[in-house]
TIVO-2410 file (N, C-alpha, C; in nm, 3 decimals):
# residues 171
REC num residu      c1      c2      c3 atome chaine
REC   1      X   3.046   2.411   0.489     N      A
REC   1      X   3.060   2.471   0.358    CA      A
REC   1      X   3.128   2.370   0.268     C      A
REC   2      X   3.033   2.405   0.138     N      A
REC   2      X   3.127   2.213   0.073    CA      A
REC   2      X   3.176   2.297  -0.051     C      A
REC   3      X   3.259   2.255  -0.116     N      A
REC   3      X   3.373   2.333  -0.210    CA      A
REC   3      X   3.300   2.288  -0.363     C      A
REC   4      X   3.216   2.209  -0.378     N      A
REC   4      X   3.160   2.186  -0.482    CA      A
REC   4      X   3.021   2.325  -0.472     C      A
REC   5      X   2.976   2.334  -0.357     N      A
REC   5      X   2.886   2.488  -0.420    CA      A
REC   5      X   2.907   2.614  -0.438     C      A
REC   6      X   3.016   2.602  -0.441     N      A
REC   6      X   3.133   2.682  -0.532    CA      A
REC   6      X   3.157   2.693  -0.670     C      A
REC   7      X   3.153   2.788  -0.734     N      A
REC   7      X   3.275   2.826  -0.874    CA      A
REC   7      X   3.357   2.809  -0.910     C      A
REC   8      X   3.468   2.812  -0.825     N      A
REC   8      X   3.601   2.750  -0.823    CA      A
REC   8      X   3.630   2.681  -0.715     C      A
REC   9      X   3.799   2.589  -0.762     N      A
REC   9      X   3.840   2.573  -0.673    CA      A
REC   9      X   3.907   2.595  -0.557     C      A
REC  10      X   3.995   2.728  -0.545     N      A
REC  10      X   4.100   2.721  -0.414    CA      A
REC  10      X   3.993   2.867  -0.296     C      A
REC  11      X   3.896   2.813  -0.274     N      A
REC  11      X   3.778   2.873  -0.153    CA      A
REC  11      X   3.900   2.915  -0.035     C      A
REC  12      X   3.856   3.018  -0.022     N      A
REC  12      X   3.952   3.102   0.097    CA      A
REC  12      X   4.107   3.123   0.082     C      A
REC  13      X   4.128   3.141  -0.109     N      A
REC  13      X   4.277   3.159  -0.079    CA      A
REC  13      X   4.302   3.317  -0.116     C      A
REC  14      X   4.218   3.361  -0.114     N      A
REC  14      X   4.255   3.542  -0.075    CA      A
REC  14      X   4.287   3.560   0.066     C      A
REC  15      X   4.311   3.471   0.151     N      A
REC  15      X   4.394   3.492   0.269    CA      A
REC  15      X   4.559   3.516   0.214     C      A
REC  16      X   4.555   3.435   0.136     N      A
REC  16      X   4.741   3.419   0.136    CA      A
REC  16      X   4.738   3.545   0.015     C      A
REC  17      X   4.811   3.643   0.078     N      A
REC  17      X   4.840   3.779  -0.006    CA      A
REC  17      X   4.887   3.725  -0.117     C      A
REC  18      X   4.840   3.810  -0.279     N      A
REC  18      X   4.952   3.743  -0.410    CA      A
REC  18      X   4.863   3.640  -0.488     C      A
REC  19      X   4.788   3.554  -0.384     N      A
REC  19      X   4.786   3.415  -0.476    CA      A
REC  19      X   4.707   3.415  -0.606     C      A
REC  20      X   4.666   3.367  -0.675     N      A
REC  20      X   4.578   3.320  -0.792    CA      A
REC  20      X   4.596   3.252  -0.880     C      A
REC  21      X   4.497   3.163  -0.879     N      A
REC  21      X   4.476   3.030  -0.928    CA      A
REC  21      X   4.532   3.013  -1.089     C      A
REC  22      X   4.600   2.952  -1.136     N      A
REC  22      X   4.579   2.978  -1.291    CA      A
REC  22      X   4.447   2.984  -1.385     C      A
REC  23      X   4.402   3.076  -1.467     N      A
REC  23      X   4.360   3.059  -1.524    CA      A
REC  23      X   4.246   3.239  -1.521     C      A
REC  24      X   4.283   3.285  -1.395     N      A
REC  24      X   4.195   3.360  -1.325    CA      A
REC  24      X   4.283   3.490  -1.320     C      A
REC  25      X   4.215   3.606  -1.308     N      A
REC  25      X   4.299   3.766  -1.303    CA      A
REC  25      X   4.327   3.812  -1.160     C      A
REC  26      X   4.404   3.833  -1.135     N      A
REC  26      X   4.454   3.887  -0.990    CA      A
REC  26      X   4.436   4.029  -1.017     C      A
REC  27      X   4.393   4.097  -0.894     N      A
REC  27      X   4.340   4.216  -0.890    CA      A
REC  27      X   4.381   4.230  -0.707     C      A
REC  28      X   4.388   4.423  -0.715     N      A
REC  28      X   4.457   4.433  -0.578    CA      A
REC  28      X   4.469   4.615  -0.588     C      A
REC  29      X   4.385   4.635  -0.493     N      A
REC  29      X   4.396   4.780  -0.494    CA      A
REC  29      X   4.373   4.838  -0.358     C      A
REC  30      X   4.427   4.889  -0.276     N      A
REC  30      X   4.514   4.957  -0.186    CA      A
REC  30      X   4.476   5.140  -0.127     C      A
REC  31      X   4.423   5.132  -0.047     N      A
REC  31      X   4.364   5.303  -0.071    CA      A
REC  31      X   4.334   5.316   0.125     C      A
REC  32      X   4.421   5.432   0.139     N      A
REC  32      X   4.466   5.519   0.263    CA      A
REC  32      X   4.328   5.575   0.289     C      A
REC  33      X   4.280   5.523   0.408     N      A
REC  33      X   4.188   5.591   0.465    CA      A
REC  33      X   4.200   5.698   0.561     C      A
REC  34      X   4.245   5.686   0.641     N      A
REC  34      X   4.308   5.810   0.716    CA      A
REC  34      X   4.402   5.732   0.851     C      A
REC  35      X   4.374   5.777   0.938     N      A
REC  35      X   4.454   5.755   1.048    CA      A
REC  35      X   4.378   5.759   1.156     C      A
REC  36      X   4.430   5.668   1.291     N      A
REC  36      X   4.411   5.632   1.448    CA      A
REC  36      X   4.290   5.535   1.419     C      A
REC  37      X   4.301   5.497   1.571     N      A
REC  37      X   4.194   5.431   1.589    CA      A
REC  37      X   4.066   5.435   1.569     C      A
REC  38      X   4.002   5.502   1.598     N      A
REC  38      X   3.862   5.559   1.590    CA      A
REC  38      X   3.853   5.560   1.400     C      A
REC  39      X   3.882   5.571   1.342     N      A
REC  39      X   3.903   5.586   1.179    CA      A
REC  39      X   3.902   5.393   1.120     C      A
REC  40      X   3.981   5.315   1.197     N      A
REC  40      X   4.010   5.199   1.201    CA      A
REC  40      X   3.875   5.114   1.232     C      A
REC  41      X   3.824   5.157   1.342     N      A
REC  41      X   3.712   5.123   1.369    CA      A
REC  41      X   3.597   5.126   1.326     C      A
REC  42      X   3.564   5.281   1.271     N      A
REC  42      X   3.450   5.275   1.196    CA      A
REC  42      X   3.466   5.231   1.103     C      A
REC  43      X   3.561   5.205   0.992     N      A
REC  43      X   3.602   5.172   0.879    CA      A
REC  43      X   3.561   5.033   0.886     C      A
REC  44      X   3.624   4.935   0.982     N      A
REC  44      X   3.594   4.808   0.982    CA      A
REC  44      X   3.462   4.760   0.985     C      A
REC  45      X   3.385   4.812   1.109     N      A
REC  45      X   3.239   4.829   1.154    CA      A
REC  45      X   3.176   4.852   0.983     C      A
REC  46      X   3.179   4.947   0.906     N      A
REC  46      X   3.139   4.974   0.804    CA      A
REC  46      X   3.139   4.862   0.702     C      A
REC  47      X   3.240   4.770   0.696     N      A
REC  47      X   3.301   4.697   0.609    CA      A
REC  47      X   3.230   4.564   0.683     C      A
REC  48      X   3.270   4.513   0.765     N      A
REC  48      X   3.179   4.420   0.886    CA      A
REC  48      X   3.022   4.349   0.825     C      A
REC  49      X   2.974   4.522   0.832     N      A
REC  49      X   2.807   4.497   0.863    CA      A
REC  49      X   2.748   4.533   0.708     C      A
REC  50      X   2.815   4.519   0.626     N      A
REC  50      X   2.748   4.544   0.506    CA      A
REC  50      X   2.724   4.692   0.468     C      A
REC  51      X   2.758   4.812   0.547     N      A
REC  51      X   2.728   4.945   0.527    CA      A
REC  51      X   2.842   4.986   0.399     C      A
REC  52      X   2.954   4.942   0.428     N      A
REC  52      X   2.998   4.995   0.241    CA      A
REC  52      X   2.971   4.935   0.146     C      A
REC  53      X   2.890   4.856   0.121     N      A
REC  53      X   2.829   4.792  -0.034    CA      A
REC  53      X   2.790   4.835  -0.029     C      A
REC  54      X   2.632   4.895   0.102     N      A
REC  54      X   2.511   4.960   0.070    CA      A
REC  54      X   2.533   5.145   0.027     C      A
REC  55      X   2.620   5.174   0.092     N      A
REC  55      X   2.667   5.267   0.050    CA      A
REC  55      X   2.763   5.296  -0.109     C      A
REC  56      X   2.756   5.189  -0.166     N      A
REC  56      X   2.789   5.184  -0.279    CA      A
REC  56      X   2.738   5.230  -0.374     C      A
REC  57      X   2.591   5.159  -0.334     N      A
REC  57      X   2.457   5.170  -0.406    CA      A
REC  57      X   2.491   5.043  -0.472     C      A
REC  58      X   2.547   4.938  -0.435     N      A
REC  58      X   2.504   4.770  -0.410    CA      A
REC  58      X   2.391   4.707  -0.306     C      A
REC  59      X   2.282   4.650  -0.442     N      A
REC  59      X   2.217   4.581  -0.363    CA      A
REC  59      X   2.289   4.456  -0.247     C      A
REC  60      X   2.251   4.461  -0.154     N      A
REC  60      X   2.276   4.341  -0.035    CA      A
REC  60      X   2.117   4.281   0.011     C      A
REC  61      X   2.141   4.170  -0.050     N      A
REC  61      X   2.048   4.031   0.042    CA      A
REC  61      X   2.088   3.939   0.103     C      A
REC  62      X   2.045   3.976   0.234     N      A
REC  62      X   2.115   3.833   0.299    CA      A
REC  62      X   2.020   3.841   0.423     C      A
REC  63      X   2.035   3.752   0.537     N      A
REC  63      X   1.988   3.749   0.646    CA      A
REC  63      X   2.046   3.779   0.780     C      A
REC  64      X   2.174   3.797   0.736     N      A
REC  64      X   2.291   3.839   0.855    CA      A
REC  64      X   2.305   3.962   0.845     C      A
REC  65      X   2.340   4.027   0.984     N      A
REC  65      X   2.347   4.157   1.009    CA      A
REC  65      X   2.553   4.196   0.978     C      A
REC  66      X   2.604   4.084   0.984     N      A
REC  66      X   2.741   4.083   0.977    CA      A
REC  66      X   2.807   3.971   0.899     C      A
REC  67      X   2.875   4.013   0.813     N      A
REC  67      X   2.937   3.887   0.749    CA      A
REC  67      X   2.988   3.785   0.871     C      A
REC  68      X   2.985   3.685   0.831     N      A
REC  68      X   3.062   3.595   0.930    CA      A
REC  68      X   3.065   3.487   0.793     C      A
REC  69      X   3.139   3.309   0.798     N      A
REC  69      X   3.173   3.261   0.752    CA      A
REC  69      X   3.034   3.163   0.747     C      A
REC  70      X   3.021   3.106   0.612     N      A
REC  70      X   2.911   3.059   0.582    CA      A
REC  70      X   2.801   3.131   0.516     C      A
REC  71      X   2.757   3.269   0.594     N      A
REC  71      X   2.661   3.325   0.555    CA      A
REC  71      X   2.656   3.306   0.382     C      A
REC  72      X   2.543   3.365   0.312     N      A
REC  72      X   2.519   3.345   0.182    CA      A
REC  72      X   2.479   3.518   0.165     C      A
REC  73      X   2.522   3.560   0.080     N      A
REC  73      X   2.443   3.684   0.070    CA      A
REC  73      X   2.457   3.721  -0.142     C      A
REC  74      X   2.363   3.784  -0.173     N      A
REC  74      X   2.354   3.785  -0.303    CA      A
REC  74      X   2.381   3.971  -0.307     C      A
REC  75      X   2.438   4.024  -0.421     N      A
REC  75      X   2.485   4.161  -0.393    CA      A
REC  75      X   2.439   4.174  -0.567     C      A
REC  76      X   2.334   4.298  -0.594     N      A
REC  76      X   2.259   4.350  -0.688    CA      A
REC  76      X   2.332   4.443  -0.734     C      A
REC  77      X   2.390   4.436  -0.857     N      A
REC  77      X   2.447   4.581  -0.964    CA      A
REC  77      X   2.374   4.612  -1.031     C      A
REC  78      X   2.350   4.768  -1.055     N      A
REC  78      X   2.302   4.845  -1.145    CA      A
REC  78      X   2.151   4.793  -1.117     C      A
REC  79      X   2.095   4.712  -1.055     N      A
REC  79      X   1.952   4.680  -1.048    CA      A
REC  79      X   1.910   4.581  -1.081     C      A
REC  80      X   2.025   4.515  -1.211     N      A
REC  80      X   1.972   4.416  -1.278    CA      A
REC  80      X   2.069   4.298  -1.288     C      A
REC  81      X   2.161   4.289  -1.203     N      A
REC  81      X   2.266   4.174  -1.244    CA      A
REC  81      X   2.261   4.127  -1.060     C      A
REC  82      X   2.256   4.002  -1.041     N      A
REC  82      X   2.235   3.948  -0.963    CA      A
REC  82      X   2.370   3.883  -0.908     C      A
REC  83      X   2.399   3.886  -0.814     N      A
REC  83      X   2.576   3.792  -0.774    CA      A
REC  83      X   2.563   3.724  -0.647     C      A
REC  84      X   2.535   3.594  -0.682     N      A
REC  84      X   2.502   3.521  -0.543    CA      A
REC  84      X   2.651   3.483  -0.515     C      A
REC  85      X   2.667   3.479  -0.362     N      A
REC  85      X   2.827   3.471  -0.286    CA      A
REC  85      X   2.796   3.410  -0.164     C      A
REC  86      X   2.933   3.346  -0.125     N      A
REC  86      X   2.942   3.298   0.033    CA      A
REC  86      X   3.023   3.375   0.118     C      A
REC  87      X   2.971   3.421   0.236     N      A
REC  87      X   3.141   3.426   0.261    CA      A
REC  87      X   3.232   3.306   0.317     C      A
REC  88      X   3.365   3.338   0.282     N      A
REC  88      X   3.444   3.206   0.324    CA      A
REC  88      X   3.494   3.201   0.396     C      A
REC  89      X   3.571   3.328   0.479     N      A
REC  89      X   3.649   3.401   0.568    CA      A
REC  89      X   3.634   3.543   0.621     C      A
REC  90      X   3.653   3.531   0.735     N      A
REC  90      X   3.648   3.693   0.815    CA      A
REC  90      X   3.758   3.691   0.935     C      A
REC  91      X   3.796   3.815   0.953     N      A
REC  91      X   3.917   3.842   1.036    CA      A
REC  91      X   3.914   3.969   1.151     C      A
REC  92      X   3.871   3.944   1.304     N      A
REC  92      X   3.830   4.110   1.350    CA      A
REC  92      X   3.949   4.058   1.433     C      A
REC  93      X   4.076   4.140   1.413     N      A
REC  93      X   4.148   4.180   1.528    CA      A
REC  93      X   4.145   4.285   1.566     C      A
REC  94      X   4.266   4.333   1.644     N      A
REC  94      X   4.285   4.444   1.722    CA      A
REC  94      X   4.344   4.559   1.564     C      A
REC  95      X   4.350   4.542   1.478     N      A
REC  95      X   4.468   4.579   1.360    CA      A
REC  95      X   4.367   4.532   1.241     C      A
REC  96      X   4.333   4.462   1.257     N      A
REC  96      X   4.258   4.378   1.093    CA      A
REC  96      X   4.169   4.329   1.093     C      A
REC  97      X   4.038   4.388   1.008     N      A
REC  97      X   3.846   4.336   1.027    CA      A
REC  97      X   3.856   4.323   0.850     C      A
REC  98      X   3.792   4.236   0.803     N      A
REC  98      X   3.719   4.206   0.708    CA      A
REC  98      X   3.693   4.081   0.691     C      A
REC  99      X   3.648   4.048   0.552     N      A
REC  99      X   3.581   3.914   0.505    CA      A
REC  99      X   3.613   3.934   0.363     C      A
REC 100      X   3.619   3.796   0.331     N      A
REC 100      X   3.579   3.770   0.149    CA      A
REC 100      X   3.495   3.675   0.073     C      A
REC 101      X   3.444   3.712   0.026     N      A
REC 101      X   3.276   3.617  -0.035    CA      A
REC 101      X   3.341   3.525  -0.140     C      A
REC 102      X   3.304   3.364  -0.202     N      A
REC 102      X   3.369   3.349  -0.290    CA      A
REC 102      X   3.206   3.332  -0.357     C      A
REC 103      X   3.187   3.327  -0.485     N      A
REC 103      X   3.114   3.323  -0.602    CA      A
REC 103      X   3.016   3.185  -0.568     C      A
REC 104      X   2.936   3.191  -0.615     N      A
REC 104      X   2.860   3.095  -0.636    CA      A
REC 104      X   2.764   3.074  -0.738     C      A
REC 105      X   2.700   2.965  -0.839     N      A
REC 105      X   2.601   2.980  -0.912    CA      A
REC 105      X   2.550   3.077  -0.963     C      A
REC 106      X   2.545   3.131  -1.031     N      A
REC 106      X   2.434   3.242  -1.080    CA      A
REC 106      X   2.512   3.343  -1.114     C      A
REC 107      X   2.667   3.398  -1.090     N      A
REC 107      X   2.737   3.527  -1.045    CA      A
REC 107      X   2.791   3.510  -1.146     C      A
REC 108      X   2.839   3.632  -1.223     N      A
REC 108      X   2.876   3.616  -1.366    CA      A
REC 108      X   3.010   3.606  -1.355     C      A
REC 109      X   3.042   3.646  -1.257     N      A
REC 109      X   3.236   3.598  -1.250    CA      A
REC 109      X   3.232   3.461  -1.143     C      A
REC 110      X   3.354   3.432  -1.192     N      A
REC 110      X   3.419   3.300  -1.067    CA      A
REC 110      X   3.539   3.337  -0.998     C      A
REC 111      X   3.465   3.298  -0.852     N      A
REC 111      X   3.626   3.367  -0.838    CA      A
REC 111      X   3.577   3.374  -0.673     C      A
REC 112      X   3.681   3.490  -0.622     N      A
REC 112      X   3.681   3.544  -0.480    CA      A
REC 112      X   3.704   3.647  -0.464     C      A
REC 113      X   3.654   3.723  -0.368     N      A
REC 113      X   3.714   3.895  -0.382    CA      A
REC 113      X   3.700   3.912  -0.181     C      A
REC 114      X   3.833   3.972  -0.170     N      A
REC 114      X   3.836   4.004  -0.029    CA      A
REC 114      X   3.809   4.169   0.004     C      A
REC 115      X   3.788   4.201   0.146     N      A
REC 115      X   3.764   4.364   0.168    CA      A
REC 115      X   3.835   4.371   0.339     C      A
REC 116      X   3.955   4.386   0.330     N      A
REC 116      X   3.995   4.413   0.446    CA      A
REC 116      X   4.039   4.520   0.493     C      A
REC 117      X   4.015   4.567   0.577     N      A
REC 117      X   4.028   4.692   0.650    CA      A
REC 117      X   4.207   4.703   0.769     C      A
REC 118      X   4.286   4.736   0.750     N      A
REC 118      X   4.382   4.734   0.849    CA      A
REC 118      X   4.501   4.846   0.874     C      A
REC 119      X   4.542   4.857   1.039     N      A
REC 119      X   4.577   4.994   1.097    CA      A
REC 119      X   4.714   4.903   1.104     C      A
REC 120      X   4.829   5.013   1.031     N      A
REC 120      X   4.971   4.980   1.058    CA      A
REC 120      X   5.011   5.035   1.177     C      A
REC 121      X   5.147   4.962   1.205     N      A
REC 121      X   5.208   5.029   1.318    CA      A
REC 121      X   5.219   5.186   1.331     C      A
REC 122      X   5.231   5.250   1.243     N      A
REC 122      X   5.210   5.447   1.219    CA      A
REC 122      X   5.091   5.440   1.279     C      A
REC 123      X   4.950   5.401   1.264     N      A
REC 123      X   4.853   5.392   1.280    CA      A
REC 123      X   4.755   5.446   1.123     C      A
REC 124      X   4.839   5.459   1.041     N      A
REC 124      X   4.762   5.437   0.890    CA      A
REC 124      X   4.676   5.335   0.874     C      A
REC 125      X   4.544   5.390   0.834     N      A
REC 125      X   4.422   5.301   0.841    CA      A
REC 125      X   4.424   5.244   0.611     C      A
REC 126      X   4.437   5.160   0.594     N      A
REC 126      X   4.425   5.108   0.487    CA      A
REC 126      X   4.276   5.016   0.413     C      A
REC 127      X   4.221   5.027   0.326     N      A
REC 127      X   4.111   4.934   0.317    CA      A
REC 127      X   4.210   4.838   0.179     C      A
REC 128      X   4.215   4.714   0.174     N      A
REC 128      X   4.291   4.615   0.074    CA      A
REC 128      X   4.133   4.542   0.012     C      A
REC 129      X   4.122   4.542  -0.157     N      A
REC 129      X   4.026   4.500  -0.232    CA      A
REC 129      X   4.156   4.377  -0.261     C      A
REC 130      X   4.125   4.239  -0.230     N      A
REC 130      X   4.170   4.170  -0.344    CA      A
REC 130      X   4.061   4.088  -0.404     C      A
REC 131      X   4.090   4.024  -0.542     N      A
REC 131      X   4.076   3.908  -0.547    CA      A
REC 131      X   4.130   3.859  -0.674     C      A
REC 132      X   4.083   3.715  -0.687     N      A
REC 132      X   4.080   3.674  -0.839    CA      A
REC 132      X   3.983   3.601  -0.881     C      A
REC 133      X   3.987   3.609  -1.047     N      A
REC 133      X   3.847   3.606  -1.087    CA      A
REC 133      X   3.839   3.537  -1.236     C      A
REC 134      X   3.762   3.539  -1.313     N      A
REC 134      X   3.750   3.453  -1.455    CA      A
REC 134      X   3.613   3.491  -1.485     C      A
REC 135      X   3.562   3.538  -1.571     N      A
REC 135      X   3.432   3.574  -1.638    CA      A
REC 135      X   3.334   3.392  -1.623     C      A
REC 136      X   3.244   3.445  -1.601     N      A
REC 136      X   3.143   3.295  -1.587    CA      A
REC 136      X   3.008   3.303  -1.678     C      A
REC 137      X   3.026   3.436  -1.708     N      A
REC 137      X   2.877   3.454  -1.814    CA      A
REC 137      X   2.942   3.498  -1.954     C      A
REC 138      X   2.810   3.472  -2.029     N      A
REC 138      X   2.878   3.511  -2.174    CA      A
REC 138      X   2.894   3.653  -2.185     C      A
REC 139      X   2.827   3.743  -2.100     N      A
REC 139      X   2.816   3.880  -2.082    CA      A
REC 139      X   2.931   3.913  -2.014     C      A
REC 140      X   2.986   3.836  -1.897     N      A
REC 140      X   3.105   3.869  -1.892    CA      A
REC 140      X   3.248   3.851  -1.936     C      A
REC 141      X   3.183   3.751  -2.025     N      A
REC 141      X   3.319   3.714  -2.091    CA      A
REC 141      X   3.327   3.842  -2.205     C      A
REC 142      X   3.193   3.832  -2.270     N      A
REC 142      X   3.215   3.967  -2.413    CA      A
REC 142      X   3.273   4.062  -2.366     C      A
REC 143      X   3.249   4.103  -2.209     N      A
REC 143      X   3.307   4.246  -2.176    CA      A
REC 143      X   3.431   4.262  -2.193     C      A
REC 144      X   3.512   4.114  -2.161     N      A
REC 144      X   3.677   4.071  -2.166    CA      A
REC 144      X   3.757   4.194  -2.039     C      A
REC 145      X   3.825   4.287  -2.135     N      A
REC 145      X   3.925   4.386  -2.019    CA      A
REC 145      X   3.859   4.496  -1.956     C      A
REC 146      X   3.698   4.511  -2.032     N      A
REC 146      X   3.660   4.634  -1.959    CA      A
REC 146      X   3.576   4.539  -1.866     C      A
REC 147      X   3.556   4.462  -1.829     N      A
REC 147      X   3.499   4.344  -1.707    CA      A
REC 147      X   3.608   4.420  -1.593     C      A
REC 148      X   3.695   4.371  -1.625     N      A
REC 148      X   3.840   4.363  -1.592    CA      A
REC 148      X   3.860   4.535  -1.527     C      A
REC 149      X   3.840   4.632  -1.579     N      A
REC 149      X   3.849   4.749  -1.567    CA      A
REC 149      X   3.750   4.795  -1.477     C      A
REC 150      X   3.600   4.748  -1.467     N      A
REC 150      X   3.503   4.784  -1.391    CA      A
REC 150      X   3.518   4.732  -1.281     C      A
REC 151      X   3.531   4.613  -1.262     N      A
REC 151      X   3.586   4.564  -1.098    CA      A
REC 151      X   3.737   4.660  -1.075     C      A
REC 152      X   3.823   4.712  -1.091     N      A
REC 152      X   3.913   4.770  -1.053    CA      A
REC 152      X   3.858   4.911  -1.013     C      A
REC 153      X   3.774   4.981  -1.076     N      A
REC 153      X   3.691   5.066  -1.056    CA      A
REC 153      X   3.562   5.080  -0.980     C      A
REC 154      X   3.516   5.012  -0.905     N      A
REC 154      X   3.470   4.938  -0.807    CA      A
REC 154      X   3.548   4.928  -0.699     C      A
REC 155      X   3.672   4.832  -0.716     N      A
REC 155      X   3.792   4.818  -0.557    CA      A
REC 155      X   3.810   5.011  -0.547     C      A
REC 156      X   3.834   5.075  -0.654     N      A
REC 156      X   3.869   5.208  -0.568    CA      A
REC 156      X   3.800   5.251  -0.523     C      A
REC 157      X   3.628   5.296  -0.602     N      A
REC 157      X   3.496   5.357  -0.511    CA      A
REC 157      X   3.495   5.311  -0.406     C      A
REC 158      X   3.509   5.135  -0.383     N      A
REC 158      X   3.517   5.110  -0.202    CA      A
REC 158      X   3.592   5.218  -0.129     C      A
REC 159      X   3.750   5.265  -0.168     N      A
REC 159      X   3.818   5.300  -0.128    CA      A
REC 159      X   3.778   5.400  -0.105     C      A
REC 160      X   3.731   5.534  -0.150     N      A
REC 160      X   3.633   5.674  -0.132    CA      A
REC 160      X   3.532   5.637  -0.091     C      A
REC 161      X   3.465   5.550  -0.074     N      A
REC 161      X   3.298   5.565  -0.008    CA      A
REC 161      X   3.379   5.495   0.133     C      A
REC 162      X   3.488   5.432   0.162     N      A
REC 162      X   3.468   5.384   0.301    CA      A
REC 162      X   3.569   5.531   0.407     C      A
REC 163      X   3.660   5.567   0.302     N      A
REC 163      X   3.715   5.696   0.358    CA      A
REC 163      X   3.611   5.780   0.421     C      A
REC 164      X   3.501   5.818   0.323     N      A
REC 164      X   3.411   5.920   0.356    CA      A
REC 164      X   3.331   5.830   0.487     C      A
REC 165      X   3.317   5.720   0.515     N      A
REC 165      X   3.201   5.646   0.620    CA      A
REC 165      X   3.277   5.668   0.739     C      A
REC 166      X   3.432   5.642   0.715     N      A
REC 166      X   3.472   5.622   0.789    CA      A
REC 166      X   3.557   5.768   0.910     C      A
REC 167      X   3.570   5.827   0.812     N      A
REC 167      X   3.592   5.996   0.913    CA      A
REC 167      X   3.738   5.989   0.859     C      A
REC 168      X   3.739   5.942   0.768     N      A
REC 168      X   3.925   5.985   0.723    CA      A
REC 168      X   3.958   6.100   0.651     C      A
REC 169      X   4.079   6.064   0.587     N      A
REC 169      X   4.138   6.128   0.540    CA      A
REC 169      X   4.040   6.244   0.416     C      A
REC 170      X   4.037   6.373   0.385     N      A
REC 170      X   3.956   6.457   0.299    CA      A
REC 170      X   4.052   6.448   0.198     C      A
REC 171      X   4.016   6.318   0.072     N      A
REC 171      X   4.164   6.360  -0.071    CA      A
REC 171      X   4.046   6.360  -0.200     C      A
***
């Protein structure tokens, strides 16, 4: 993976909780899925294999059945906006499954956005949206804060569509 077919520069730093680049919006939203294992699991599995975008009603193209690092996959909004991505990172422990795609060519934002799934010591199952980002189209720049507002609104629907996939919590 070479850092020039990329959007930006700091590729895989939605690992380090907090960070973002100057110039770019940090975003971070947080939502209780339910509890134990079995809840943890499907949640991740869901998150893993592409079943909560599709359940979004996000298009997914790709050729992998599972994110893993490298893959390329392009993810379709509303029908008509196209977002080609890599992923850069993925994480399946015993406690913590996800991945985060960073931007590439064509995607109207720049940036990175993570989707991790993880069971605390209580055994509270959590799904974590981060990322950060910078408008890359003129369409997304005109949008300015409601850009800004629709991806935050987005990280929460993850948060209710993976609750419901996942057998959690009824809120």
């Amino acid at each position: 993976m070479s850092a020039r077919d990329f959007t930006y520069e700091d590729v895989g730093a939605t690992r380090e909780p907090g960070f973002c680049p100057p110039g770019f919006h940090r975003m971070q939203v947080r939502t209780r899925l339910g509890e134990g294992e079995a809840v943890f699991r499907r949640a991740a599995e869901a998150v893993l294999t592409w079943e909560l975008h599709r359940a979004l009603g996000v298009g997914v193209e790709t050729d992998a059945d599972r994110a893993a690092p490298d893959v390329d996959v392009t993810l379709t909004l509303a029908g008509m906006v196209k977002a080609p991505c890599r992923v850069v990172w993925t994480v399946e422990e015993y406690r913590r499954a996800g991945w985060a795609y960073g931007t590439l060519s064509g995607h109207p934002e720049s940036g990175e956005e993570s989707f991790v799934v993880d069971r605390t010591g209580d055994g509270t199952v959590w799904l974590t949206v981060s990322a950060f980002s910078r408008a890359a189209t003129w369409y997304a720049r005109a949008g300015g804060p409601a850009t800004r507002a629709l991806q935050q609104a987005y990280a929460r629907r993850c948060g209710v569509i993976l609750r419901r996939l996942s057998g959690g919590d009824e809120q």
